[in-house]
C-alpha positions as CSV (number, residue, x, y, z in Angstrom):
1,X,148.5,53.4,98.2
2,X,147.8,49.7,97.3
3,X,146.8,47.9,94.0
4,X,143.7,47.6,95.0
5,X,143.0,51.7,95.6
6,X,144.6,52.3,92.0
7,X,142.7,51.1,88.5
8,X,144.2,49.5,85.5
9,X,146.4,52.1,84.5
10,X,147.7,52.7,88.5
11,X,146.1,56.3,88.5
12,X,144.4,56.7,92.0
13,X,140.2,55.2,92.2
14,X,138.2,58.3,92.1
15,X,135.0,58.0,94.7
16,X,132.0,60.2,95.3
17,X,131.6,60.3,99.0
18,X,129.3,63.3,98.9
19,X,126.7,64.8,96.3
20,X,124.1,67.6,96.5
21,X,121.9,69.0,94.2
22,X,118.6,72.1,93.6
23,X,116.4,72.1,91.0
24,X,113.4,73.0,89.6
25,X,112.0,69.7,91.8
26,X,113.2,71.2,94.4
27,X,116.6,71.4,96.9
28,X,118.2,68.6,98.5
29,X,119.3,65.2,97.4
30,X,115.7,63.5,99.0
31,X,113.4,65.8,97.3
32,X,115.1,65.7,93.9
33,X,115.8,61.9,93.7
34,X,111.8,61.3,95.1
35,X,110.6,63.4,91.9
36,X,112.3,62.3,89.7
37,X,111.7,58.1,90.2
38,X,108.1,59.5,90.3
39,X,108.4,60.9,86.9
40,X,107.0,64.1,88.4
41,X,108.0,67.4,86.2
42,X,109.1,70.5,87.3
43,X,108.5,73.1,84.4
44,X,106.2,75.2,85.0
45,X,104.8,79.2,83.4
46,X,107.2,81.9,83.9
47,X,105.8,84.3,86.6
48,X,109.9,85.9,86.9
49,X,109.4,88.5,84.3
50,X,106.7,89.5,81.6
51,X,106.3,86.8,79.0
52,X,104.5,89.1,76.8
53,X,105.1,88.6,72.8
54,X,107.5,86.1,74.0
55,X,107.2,82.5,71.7
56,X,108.3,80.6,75.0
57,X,106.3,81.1,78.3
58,X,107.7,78.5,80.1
59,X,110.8,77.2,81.9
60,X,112.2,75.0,84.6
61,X,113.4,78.1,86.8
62,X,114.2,78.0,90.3
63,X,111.9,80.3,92.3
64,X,112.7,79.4,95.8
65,X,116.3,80.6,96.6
66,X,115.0,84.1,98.2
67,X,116.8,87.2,97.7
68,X,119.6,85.7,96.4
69,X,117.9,85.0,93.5
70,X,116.9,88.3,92.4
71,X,119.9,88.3,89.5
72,X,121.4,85.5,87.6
73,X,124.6,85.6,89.4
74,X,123.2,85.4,93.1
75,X,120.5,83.3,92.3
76,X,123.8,80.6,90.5
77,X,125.8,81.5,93.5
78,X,123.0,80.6,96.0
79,X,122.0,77.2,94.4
80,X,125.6,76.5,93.9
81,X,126.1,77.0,97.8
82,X,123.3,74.9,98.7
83,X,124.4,71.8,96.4
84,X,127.9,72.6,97.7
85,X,127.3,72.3,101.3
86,X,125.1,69.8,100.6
87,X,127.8,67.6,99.5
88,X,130.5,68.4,101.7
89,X,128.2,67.9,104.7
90,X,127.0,64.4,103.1
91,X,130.8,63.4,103.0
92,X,131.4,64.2,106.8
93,X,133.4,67.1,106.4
94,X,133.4,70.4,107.3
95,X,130.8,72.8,105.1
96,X,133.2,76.3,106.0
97,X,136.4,74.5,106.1
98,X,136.6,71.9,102.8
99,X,140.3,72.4,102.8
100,X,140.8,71.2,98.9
101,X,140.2,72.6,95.5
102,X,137.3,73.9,94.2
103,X,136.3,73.5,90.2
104,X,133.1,75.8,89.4
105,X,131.0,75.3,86.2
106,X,129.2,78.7,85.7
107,X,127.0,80.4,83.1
108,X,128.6,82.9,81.2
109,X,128.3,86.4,83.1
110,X,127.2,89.8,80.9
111,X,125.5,92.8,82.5
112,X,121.8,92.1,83.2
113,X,119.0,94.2,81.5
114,X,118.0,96.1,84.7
115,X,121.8,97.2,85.3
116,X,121.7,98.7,82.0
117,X,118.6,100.8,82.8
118,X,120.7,101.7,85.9
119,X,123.6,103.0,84.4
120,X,121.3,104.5,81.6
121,X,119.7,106.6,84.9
122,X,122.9,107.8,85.8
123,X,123.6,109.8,82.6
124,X,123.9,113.3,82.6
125,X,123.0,113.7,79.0
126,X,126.8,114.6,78.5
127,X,128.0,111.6,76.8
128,X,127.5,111.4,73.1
129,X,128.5,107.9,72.7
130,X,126.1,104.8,72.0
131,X,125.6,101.2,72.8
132,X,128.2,99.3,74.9
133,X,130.4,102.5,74.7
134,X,128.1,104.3,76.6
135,X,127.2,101.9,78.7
136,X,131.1,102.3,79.7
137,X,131.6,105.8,79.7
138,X,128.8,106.0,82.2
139,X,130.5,103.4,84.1
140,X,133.9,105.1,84.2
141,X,132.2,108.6,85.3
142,X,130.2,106.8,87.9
143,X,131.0,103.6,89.4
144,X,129.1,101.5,91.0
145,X,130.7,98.3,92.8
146,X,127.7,96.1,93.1
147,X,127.0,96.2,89.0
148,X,130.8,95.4,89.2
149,X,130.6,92.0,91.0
150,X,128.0,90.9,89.1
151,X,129.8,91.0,85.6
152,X,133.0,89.4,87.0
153,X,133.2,85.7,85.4
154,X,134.8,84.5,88.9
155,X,132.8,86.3,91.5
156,X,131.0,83.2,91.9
157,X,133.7,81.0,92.6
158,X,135.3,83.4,94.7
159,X,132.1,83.7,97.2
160,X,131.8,80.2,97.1
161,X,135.5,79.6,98.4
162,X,134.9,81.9,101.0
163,X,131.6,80.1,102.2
164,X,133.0,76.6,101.7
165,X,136.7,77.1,102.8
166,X,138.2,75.8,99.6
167,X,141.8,76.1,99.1
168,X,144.1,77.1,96.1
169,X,142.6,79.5,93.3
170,X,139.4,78.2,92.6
171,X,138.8,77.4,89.1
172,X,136.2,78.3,87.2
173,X,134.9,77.0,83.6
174,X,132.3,77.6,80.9
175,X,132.2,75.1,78.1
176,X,128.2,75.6,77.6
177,X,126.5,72.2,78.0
178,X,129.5,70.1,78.5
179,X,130.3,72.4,81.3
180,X,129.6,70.4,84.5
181,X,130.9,67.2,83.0
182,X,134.0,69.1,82.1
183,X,134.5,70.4,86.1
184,X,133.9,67.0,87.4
185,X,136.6,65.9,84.8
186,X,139.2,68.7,86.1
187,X,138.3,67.5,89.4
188,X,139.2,63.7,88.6
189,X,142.3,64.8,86.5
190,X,143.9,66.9,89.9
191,X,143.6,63.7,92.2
192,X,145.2,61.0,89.4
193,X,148.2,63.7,89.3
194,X,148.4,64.0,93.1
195,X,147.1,67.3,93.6
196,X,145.0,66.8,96.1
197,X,143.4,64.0,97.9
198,X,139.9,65.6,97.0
199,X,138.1,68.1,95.4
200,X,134.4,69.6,95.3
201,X,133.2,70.2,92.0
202,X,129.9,72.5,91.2
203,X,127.9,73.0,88.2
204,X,125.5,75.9,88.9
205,X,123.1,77.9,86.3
206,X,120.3,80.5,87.0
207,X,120.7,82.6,83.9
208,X,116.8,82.4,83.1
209,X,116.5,86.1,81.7
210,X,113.8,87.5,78.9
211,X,117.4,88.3,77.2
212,X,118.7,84.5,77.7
213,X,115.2,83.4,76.5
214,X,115.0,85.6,73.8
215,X,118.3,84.6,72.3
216,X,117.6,81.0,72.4
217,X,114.3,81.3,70.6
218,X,116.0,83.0,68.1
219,X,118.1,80.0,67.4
220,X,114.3,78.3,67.0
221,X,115.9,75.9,70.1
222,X,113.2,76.2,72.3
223,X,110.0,74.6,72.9
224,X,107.2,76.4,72.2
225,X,104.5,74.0,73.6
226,X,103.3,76.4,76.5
227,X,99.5,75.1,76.7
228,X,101.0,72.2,79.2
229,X,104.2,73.1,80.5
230,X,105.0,70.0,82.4
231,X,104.4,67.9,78.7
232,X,106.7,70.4,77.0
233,X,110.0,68.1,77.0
234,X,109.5,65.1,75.2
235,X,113.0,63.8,74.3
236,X,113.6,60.7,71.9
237,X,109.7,61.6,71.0
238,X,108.6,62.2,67.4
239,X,106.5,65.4,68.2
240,X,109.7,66.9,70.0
241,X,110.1,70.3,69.3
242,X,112.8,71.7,71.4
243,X,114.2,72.0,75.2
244,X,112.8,74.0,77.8
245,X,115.3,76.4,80.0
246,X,116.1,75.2,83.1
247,X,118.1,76.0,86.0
248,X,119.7,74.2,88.9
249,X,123.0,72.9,90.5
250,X,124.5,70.0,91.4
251,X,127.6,69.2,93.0
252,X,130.0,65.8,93.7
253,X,132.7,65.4,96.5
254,X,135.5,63.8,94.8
255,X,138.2,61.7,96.9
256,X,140.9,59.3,96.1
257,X,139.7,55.6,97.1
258,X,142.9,55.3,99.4
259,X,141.7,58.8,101.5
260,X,138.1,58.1,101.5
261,X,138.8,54.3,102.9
262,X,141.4,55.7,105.5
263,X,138.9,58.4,106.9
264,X,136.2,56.0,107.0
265,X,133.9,58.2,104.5
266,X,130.7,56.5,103.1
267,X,131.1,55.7,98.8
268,X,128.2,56.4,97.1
269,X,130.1,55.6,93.5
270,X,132.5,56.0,91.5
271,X,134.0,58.1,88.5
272,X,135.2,55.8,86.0
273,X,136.4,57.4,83.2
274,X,136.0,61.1,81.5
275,X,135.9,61.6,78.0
276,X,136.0,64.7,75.8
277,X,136.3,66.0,72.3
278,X,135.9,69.1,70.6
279,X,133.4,69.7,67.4
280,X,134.3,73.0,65.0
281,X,131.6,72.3,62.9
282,X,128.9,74.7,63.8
283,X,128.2,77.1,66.4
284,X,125.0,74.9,67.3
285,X,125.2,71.8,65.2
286,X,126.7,68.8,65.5
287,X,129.1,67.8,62.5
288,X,126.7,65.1,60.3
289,X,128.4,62.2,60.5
290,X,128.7,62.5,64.6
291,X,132.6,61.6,64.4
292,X,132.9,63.8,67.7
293,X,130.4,62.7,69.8
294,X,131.6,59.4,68.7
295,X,135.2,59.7,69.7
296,X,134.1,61.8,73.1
297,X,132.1,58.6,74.2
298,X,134.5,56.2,72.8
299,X,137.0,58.3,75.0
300,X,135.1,57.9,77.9
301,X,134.6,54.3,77.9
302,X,138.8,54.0,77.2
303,X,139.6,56.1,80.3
304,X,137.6,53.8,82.3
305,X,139.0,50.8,80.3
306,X,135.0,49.2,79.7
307,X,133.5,47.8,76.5
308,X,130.6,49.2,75.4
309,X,129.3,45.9,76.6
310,X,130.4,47.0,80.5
311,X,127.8,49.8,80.1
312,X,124.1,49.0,81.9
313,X,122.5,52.4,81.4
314,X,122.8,55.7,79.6
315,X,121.6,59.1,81.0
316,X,121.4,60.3,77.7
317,X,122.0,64.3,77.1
318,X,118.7,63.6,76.0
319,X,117.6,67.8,75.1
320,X,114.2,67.3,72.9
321,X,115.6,69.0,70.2
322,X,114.7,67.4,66.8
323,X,118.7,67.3,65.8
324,X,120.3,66.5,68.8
325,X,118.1,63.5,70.2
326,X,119.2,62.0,66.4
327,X,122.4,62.8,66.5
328,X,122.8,61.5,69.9
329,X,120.8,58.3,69.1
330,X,123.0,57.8,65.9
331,X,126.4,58.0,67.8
332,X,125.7,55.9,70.2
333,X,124.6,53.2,68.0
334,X,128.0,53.6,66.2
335,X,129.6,52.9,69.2
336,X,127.6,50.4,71.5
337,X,125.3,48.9,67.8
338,X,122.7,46.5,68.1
339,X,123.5,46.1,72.1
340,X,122.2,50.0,72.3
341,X,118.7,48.7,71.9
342,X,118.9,46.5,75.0
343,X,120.7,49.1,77.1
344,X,118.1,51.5,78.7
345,X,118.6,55.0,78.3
346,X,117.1,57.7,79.8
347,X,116.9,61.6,79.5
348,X,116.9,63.5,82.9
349,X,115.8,66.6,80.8
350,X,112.2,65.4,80.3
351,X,111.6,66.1,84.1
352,X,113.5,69.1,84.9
353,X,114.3,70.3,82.2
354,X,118.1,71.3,80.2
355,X,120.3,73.1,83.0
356,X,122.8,74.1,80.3
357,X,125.9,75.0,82.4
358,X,124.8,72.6,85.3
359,X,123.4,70.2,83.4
360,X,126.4,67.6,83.3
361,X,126.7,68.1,87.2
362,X,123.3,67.4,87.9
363,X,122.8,64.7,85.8
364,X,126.2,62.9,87.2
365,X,124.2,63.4,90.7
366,X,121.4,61.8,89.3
367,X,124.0,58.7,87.9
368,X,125.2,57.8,91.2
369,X,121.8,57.8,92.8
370,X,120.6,55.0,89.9
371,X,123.7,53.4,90.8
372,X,123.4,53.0,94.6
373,X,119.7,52.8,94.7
374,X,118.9,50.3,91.5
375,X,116.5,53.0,90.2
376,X,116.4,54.2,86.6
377,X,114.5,57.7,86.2
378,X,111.9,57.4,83.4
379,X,111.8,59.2,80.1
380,X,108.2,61.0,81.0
381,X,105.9,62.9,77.9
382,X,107.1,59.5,76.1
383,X,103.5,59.0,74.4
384,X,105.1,59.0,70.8
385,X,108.0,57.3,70.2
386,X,110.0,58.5,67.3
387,X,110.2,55.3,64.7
388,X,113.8,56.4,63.6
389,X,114.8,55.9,67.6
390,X,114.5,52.8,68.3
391,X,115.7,52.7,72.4
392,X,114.4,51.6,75.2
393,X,114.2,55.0,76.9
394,X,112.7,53.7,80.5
395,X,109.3,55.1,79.2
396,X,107.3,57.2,81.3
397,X,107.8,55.0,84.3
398,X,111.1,54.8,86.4
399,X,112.3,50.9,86.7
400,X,113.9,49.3,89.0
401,X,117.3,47.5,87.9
402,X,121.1,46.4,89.3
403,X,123.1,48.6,87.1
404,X,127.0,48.8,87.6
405,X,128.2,51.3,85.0
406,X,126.5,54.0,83.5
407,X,127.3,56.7,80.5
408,X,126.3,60.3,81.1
409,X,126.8,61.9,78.0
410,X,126.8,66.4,77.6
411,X,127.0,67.3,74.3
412,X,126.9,71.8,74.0
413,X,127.1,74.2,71.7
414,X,129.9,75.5,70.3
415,X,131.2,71.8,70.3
416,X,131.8,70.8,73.5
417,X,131.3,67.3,74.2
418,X,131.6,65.2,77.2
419,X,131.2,61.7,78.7
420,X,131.8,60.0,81.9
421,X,131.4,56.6,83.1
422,X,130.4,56.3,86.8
423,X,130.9,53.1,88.6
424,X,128.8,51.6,91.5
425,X,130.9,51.3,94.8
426,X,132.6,48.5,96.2
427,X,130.7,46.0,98.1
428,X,132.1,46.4,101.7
């Protein structure tokens, strides 16, 4: 390996040769990338399940996947296979024989409404217990192996090895929002030690459930502006009220500079730096004076050893939720101060919606797209800027500009917070 495949501290360059992605715009990097720069939105009514007495109707669900997409697990499984193969296939390798590690962010698994009501069937009337203990003493008397894969937190990972020909134990992750940030960092992190020489790395989510949606409207977190779906997320707006659900998948081949030069592979960009940090202050809050969002971006930018000055756009976490557009807003203005109001930054959410586990994935796709094509996505629904904001949030129209660096910022619940810096690729 020479200097010039190594960065400041000697650790091996990290390039994207490969990225695919599904979401509510639609699957494939083409159809995705032409929604978004149209500033075209893909939330839309629930038709999945009754909505009945439900405060949120609406949602950026994925409709499309077939049968596969009949429970939360297939449905993650089948958009992370698509994004997967997608990526693999864009970096000229082989889709069933990847040969390299696999790092998986995935939703949280729990047993599903409808396999409740299917174990409830199965009771005799002999078991006096209630609740979950039931729910288990039915299972023990009669097992059923298909509820069984679908409350196991790796069966995802493990189908998705088998389609894509990983190698090694594949690893899978849940760290709520942060989640596909935090795979792509595992990812970079194995090739700097000399791991491996690559690595496919997967955020997937399609955990859209009355349950799910039920639980975040009890945390008053969701939008409830259901007269116009596609107006619903407004982030950095003053009339915000919350995100809207959404589910996708978006995936990043990962390959040493020195590997993906030798093979010949295409570069589409480059992963920087990766920055994390860890917030106890609230199960859903941010700690008030933003010290850990501060430090995770700070983080970032030090990994990739950038000023905040080397920074040409944000793709901001961006959710629409009154507290966390602020919060955002104030810690980066700690960091990058009066330069933030001359750096554009932009919320991918406002168009498809927050992706929770997947959304650092997909919104890292979306990073090195901007960065090879010049494009910034807009901030669409931006019709009333929030005074105490002052960005330049790429309004409502996407713009076209020469970025080199850009911050992707996922900031989740339970404080988890991650940044990465992406880099354009080398001129040949």
């Amino acid at each position: 390996m020479s200097a010039s495949d190594t960065d400041f501290l000697g650790r091996p360059i990290i390039a994207v040769t490969g990225v695919g992605i599904v979401s509510s715009l639609g699957r494939g990097v083409e159809a995705n990338w032409d929604a978004l720069t149209a500033g075209r939105s893909g939330i839309h009514r629930i038709d999945r399940f009754s909505t009945e007495g439900l405060r949120t109707t609406i949602s950026g669900s994925v409709d499309f996947m077939g049968e596969m997409g009949q429970t939360s697990t297939g449905l993650s499984y089948a958009m992370a296979e698509a994004a997967g193969s997608e990526a693999i296939r864009m970096a000229g390798l082989d889709d069933e024989d990847f040969g390299a590690p696999l790092f998986l962010a995935a939703p949280p698994v729990e047993m599903e409404w409808q396999h409740r009501l299917k174990l409830d069937a199965m009771d005799g009337g002999d078991i006096e217990a209630a609740g979950y203990d039931r729910l288990l003493e039915i299972a023990r008397k009669h097992p059923d192996p298909s509820i069984y894969h679908l409350t196991q937190c790796s069966r995802i990972s493990e189908m998705l090895a088998d389609r894509l020909g990983t190698r090694g134990l594949p690893i899978t992750l849940s760290t709520a929002c942060a989640s596909g940030a935090s795979a792509i960092q595992l990812g970079v992190e194995a090739i700097r030690r000399g791991e491996t020489d690559r690595a496919i790395t997967i955020g997937t989510d399609g955990s859209i459930t009355q349950e799910s949606l039920i639980r975040f409207s009890l945390l008053s977190a969701l939008s409830t502006n259901n007269a116009v779906p596609e107006r619903a997320s407004k982030p950095f707006s003053k009339d915000r009220d919350g995100f809207v659900m959404a589910e996708g998948a978006g995936a990043l081949v990962l390959e040493s500079y020195a590997s993906a030069k030798a093979r010949g592979a295409t570069i589409y960009g480059l992963i920087l730096g990766c920055g994390e940090r860890a917030d106890d202050f609230h199960r859903t809050r941010s700690k008030p004076d933003g010290s850990p969002i501060i430090a995770a971006i700070k983080a970032g930018l030090a990994d990739a050893g950038l000023p905040p000055e080397g920074i040409d756009y944000i793709n901001a976490h961006g959710t629409s939720t009154p507290e966390n557009d602020r919060m955002e807003a104030n810690g980066l203005a700690a960091v990058f101060g009066e330069r933030l109001k001359q750096t554009p930054i932009s919320s991918n959410k406002s168009m498809i919606g927050h992706t929770l586990t997947a959304a650092g994935a997909i919104e890292a796709v979306f990073s090195i797209l901007s960065l090879k094509e010049g494009i910034l996505p807009p901030t669409i629904n931006h019709d009333n800027p929030d005074p105490a904001i002052d960005l330049d949030v790429v309004p409502n129209t996407a713009r076209r500009q020469d970025i080199g660096a850009v911050l992707s910022n996922s900031f989740g619940f339970g404080g988890q917070n991650a940044c990465l810096v992406l880099g354009r690729a080398p001129s040949a």
